[in-house]
N, CA, C and O atoms as a Maestro MAE file, in Angstrom:
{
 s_m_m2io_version
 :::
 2.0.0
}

f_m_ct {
 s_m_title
 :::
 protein
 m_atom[240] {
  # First column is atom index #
  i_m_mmod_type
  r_m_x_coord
  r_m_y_coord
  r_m_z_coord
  i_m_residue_number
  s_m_chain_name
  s_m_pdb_residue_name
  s_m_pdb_atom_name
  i_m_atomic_number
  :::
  1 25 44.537 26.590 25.656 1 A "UNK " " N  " 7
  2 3 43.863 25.474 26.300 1 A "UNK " " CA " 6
  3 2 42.353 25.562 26.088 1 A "UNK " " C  " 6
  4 15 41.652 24.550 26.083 1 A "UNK " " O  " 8
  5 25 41.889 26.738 25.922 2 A "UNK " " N  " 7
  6 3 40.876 26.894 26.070 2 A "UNK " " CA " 6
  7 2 40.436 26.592 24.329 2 A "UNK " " C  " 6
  8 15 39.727 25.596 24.183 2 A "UNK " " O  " 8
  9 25 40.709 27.177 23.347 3 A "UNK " " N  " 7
  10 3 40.409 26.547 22.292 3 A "UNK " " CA " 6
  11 2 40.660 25.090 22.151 3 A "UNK " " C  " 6
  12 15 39.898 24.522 21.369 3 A "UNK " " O  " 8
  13 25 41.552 24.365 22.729 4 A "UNK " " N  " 7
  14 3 41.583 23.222 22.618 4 A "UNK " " CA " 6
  15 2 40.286 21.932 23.482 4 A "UNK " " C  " 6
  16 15 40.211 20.716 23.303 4 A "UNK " " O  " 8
  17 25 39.630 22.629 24.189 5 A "UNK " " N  " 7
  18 3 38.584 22.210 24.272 5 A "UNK " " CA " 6
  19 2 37.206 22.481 23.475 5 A "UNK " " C  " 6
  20 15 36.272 21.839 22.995 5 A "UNK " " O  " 8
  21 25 37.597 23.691 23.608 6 A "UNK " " N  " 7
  22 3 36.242 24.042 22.520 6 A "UNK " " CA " 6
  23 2 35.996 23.239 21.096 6 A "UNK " " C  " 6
  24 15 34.927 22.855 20.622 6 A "UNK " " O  " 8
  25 25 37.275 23.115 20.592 7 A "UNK " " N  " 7
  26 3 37.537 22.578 19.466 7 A "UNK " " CA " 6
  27 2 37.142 20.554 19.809 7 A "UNK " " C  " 6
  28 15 36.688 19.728 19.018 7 A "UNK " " O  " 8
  29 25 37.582 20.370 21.349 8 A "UNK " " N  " 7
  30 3 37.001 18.797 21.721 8 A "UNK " " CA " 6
  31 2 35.221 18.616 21.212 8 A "UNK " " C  " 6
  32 15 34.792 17.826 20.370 8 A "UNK " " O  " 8
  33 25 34.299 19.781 22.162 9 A "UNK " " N  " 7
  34 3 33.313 19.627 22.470 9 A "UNK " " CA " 6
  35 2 32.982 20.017 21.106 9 A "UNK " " C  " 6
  36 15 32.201 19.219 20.588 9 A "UNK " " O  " 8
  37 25 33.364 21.096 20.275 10 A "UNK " " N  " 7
  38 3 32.842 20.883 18.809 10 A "UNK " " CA " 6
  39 2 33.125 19.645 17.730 10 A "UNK " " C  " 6
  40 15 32.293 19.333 16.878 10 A "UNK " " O  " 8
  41 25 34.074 19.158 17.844 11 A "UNK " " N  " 7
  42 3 34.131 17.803 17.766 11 A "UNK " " CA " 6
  43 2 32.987 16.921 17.662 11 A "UNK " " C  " 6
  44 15 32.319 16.557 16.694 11 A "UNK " " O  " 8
  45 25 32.916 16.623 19.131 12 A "UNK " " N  " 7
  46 3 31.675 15.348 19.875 12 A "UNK " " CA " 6
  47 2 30.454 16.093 19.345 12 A "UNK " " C  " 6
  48 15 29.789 15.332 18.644 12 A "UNK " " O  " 8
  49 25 29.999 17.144 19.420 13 A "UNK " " N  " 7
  50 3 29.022 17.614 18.633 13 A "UNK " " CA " 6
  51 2 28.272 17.420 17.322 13 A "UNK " " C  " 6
  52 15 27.091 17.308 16.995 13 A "UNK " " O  " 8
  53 25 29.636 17.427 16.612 14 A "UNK " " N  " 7
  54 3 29.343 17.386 15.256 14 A "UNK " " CA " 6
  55 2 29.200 15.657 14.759 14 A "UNK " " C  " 6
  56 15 28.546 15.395 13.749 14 A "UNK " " O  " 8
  57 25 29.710 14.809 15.375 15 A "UNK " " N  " 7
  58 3 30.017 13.259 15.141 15 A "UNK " " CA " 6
  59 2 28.579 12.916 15.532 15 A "UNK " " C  " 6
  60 15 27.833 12.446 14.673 15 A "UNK " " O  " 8
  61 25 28.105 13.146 16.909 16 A "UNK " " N  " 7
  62 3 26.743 12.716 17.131 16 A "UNK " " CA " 6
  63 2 25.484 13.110 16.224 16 A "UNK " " C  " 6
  64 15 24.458 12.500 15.924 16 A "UNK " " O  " 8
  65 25 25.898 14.169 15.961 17 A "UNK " " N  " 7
  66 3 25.214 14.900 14.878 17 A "UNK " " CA " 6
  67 2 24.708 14.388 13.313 17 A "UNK " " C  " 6
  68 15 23.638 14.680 12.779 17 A "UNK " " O  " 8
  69 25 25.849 13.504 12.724 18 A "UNK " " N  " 7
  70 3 25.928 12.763 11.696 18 A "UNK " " CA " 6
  71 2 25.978 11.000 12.191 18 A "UNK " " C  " 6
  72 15 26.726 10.337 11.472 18 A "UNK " " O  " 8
  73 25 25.462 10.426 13.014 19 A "UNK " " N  " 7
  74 3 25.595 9.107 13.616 19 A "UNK " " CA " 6
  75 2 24.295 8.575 12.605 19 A "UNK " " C  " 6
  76 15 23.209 8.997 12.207 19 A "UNK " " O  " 8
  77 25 25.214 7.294 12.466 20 A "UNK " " N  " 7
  78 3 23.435 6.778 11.137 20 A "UNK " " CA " 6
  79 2 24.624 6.259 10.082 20 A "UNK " " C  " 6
  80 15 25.831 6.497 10.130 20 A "UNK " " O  " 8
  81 25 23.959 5.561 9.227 21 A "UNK " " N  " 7
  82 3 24.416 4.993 8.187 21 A "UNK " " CA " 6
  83 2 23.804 6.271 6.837 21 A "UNK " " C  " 6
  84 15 23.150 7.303 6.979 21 A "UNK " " O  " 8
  85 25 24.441 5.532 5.440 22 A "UNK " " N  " 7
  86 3 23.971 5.927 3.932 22 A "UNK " " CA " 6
  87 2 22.908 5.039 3.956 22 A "UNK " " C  " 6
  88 15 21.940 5.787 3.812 22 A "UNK " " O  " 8
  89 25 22.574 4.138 4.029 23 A "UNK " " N  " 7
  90 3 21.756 3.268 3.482 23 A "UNK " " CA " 6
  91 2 20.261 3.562 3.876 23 A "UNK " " C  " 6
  92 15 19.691 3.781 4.945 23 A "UNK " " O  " 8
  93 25 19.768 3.451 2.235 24 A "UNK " " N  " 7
  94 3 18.540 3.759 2.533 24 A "UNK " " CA " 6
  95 2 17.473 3.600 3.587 24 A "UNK " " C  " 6
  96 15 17.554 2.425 3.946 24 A "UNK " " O  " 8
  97 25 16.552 4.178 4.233 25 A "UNK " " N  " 7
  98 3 15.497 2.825 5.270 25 A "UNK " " CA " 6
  99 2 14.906 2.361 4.982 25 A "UNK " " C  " 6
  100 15 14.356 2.811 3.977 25 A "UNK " " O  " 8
  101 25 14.450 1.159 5.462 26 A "UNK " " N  " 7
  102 3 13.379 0.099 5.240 26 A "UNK " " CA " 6
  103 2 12.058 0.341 5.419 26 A "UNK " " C  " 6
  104 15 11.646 0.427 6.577 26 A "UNK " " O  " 8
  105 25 11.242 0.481 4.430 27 A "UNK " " N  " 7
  106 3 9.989 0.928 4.565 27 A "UNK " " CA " 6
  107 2 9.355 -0.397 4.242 27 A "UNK " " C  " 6
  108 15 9.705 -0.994 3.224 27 A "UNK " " O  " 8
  109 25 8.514 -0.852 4.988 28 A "UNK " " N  " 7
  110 3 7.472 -2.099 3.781 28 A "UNK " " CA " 6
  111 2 6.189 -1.464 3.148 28 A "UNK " " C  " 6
  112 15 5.515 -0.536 3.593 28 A "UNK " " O  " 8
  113 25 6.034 -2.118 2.114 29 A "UNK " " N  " 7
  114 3 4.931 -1.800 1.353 29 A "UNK " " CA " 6
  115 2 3.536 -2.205 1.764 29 A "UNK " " C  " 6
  116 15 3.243 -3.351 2.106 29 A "UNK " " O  " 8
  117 25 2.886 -1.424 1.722 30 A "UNK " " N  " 7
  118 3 1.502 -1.322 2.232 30 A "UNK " " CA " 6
  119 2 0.599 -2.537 1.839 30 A "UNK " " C  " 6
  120 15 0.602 -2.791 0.635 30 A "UNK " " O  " 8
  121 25 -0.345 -3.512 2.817 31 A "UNK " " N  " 7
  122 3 -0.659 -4.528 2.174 31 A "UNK " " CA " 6
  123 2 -2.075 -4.058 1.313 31 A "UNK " " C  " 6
  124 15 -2.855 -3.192 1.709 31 A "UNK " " O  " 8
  125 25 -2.187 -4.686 0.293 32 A "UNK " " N  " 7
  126 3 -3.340 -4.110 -0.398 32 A "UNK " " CA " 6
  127 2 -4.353 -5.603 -0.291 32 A "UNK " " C  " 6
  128 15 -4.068 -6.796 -0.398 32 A "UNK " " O  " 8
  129 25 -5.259 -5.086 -0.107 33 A "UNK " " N  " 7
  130 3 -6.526 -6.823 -0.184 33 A "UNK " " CA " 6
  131 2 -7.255 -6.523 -1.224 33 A "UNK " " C  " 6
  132 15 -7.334 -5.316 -1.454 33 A "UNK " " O  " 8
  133 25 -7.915 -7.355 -2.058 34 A "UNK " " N  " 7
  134 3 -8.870 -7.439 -2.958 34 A "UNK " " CA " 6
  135 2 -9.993 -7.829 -2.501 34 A "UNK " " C  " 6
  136 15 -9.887 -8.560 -1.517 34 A "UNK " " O  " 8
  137 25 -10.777 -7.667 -2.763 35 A "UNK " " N  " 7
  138 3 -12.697 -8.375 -2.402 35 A "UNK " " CA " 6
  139 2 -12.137 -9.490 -3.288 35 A "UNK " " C  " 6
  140 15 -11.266 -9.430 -4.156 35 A "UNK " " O  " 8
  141 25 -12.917 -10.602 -2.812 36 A "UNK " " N  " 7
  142 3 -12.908 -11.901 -3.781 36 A "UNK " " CA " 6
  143 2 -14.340 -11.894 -4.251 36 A "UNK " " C  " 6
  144 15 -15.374 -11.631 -3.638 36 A "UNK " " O  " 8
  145 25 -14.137 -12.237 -5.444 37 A "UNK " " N  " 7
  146 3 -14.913 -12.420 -6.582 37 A "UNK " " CA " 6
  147 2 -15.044 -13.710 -7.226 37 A "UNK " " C  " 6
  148 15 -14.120 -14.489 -7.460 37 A "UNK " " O  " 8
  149 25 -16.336 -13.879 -7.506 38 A "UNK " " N  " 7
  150 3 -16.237 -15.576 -8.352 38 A "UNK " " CA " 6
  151 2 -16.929 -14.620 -9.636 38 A "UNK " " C  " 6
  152 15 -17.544 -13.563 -9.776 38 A "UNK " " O  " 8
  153 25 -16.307 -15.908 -10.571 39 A "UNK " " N  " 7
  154 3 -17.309 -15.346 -12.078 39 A "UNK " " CA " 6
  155 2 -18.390 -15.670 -11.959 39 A "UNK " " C  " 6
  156 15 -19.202 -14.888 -12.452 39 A "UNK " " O  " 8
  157 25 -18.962 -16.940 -11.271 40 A "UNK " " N  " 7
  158 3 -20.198 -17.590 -11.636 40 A "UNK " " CA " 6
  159 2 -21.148 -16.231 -10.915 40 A "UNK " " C  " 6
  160 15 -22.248 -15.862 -11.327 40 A "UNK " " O  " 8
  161 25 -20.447 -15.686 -9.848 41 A "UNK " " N  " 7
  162 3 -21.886 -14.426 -9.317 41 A "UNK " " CA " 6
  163 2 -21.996 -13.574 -10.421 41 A "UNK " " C  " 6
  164 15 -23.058 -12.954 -10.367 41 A "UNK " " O  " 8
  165 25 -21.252 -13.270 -11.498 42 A "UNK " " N  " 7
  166 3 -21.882 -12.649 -12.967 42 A "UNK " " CA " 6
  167 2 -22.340 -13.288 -13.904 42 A "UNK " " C  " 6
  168 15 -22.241 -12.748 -15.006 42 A "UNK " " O  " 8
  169 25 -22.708 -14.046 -13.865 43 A "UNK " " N  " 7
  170 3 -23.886 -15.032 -15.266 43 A "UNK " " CA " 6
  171 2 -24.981 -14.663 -14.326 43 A "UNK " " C  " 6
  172 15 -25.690 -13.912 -14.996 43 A "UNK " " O  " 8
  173 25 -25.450 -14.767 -13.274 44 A "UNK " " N  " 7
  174 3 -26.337 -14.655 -13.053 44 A "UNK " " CA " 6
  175 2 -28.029 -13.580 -13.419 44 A "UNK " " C  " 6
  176 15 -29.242 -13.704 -13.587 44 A "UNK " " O  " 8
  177 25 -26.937 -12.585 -13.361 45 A "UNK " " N  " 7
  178 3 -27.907 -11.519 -14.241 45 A "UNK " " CA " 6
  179 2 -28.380 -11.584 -15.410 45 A "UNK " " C  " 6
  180 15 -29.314 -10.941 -15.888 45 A "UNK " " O  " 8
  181 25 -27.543 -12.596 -16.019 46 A "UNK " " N  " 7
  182 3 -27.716 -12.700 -17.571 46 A "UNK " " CA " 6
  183 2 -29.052 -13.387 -17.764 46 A "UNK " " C  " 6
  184 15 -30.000 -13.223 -18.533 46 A "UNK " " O  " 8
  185 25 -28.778 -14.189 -16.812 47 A "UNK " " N  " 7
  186 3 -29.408 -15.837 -17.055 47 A "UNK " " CA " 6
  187 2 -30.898 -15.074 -16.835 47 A "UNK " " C  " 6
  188 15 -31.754 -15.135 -17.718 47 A "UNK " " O  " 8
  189 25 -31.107 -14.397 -15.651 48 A "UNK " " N  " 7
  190 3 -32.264 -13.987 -15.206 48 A "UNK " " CA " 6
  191 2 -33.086 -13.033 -16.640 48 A "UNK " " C  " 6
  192 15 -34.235 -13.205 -17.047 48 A "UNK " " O  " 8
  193 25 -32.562 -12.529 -16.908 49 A "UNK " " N  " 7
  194 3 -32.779 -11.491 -18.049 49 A "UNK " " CA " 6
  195 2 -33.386 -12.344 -19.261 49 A "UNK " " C  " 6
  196 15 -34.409 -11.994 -19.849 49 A "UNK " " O  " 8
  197 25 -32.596 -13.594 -19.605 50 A "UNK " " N  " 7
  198 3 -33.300 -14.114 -20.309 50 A "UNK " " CA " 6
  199 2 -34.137 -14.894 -19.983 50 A "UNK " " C  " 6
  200 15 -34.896 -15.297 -20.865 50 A "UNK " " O  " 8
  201 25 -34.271 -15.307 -18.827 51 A "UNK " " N  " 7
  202 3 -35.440 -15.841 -18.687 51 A "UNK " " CA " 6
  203 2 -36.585 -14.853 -18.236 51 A "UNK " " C  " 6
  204 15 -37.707 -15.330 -18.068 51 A "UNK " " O  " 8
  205 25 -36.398 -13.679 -18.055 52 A "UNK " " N  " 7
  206 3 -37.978 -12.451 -18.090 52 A "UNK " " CA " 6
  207 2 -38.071 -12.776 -19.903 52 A "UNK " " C  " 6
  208 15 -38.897 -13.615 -20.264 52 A "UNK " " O  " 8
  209 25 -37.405 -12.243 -20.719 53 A "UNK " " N  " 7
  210 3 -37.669 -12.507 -21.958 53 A "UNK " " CA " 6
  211 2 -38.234 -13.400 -22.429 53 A "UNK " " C  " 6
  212 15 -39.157 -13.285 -23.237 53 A "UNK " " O  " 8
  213 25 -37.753 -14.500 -21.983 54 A "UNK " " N  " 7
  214 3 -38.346 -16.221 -22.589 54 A "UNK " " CA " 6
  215 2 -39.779 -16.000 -21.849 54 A "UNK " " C  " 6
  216 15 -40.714 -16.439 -22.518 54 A "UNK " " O  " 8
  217 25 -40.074 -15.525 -20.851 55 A "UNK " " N  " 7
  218 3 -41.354 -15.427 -20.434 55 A "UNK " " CA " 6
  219 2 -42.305 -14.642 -20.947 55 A "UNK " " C  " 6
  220 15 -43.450 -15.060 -21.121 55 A "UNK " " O  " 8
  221 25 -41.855 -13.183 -21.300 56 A "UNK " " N  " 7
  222 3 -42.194 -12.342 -21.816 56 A "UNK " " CA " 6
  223 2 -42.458 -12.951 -23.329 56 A "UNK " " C  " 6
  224 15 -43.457 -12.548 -23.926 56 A "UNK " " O  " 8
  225 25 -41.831 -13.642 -23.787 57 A "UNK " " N  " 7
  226 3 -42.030 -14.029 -25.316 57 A "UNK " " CA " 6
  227 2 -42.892 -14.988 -25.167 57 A "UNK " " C  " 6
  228 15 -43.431 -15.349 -26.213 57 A "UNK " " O  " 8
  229 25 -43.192 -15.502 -24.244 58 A "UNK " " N  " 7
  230 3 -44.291 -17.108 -24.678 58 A "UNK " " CA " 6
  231 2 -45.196 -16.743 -24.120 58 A "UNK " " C  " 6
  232 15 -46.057 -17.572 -24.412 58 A "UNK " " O  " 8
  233 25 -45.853 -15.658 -23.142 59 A "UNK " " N  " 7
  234 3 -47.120 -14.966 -22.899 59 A "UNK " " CA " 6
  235 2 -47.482 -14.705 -24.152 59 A "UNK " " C  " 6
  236 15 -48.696 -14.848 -24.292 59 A "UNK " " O  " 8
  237 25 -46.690 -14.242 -25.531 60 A "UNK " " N  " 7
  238 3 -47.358 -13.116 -26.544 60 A "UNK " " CA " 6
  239 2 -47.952 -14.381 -27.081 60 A "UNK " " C  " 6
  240 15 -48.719 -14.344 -28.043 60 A "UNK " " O  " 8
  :::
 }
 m_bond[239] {
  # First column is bond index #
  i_m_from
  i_m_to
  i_m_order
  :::
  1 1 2 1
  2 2 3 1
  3 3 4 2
  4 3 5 1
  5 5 6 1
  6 6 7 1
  7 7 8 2
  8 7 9 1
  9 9 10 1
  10 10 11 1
  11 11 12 2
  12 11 13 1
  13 13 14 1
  14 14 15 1
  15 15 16 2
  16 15 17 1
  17 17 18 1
  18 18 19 1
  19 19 20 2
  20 19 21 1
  21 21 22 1
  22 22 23 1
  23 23 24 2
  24 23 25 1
  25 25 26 1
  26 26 27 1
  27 27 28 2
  28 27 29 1
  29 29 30 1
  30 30 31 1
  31 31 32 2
  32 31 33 1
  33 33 34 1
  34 34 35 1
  35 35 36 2
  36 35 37 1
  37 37 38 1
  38 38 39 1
  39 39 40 2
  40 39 41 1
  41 41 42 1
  42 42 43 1
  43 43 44 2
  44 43 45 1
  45 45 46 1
  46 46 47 1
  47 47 48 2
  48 47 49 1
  49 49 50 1
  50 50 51 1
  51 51 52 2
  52 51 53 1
  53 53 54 1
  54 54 55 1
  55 55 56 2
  56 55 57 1
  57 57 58 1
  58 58 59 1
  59 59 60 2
  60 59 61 1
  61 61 62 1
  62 62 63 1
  63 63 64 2
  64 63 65 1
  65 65 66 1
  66 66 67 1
  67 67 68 2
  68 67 69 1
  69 69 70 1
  70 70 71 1
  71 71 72 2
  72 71 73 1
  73 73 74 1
  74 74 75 1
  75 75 76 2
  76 75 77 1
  77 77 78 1
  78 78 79 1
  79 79 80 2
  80 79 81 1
  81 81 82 1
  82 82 83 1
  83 83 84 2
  84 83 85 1
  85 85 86 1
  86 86 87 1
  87 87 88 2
  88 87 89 1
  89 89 90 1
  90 90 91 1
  91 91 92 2
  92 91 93 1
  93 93 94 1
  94 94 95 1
  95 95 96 2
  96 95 97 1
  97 97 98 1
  98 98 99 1
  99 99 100 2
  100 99 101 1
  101 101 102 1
  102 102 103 1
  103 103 104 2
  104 103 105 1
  105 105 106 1
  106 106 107 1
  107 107 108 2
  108 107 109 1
  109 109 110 1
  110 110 111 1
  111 111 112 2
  112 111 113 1
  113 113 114 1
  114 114 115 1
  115 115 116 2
  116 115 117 1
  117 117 118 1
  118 118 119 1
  119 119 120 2
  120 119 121 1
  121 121 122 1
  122 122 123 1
  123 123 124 2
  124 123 125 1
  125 125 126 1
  126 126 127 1
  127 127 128 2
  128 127 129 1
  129 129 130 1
  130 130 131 1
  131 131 132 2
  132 131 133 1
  133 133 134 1
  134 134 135 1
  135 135 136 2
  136 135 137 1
  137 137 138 1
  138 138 139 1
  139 139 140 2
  140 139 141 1
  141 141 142 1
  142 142 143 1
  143 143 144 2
  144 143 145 1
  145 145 146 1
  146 146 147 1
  147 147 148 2
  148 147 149 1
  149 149 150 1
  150 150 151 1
  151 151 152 2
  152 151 153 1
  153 153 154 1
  154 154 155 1
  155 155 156 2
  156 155 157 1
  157 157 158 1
  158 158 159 1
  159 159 160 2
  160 159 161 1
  161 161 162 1
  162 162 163 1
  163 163 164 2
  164 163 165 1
  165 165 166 1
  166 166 167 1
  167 167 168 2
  168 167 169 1
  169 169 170 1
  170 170 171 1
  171 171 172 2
  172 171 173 1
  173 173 174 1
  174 174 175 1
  175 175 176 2
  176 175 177 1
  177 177 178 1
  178 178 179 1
  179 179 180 2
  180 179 181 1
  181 181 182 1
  182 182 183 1
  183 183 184 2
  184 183 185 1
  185 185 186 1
  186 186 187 1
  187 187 188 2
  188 187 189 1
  189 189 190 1
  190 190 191 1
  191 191 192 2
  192 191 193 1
  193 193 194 1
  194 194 195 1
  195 195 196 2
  196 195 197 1
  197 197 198 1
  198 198 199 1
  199 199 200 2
  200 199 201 1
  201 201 202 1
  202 202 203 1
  203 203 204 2
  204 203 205 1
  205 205 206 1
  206 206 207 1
  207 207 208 2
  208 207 209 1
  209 209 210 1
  210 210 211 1
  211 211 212 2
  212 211 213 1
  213 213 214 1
  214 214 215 1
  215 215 216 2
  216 215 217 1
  217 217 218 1
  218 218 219 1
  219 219 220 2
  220 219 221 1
  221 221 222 1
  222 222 223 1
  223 223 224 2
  224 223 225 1
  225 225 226 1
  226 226 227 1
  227 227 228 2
  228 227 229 1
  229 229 230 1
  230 230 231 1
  231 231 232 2
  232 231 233 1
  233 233 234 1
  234 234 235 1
  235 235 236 2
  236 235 237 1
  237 237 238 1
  238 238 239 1
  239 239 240 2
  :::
 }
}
């Protein structure tokens, strides 16, 4: 009798033990943000550059 409980409570032990599915878990993916960017804020340097030059050239 007495193994026959032991053998119950090892049982219920072991079942709770493994409770859960196979299936993978659900993780979500991390949100990633970008800085926003326009192109037109990069001509700007350009533009400036040539115009020190164009200045620089019609002083000489």
């Amino acid at each position: 009798m007495k193994k026959l409980v032991l053998a119950a409570a090892m049982t219920a032990a072991a079942s709770t033990a493994f409770a859960g599915s196979l299936e993978d878990p659900v993780v979500e993916p991390p949100v990633i943000e970008e800085a926003a960017s326009s192109s037109s804020s990069n001509i700007w340097v350009p533009l400036l550059l040539l115009v020190i030059v164009a200045a620089g050239a019609a002083a000489l």
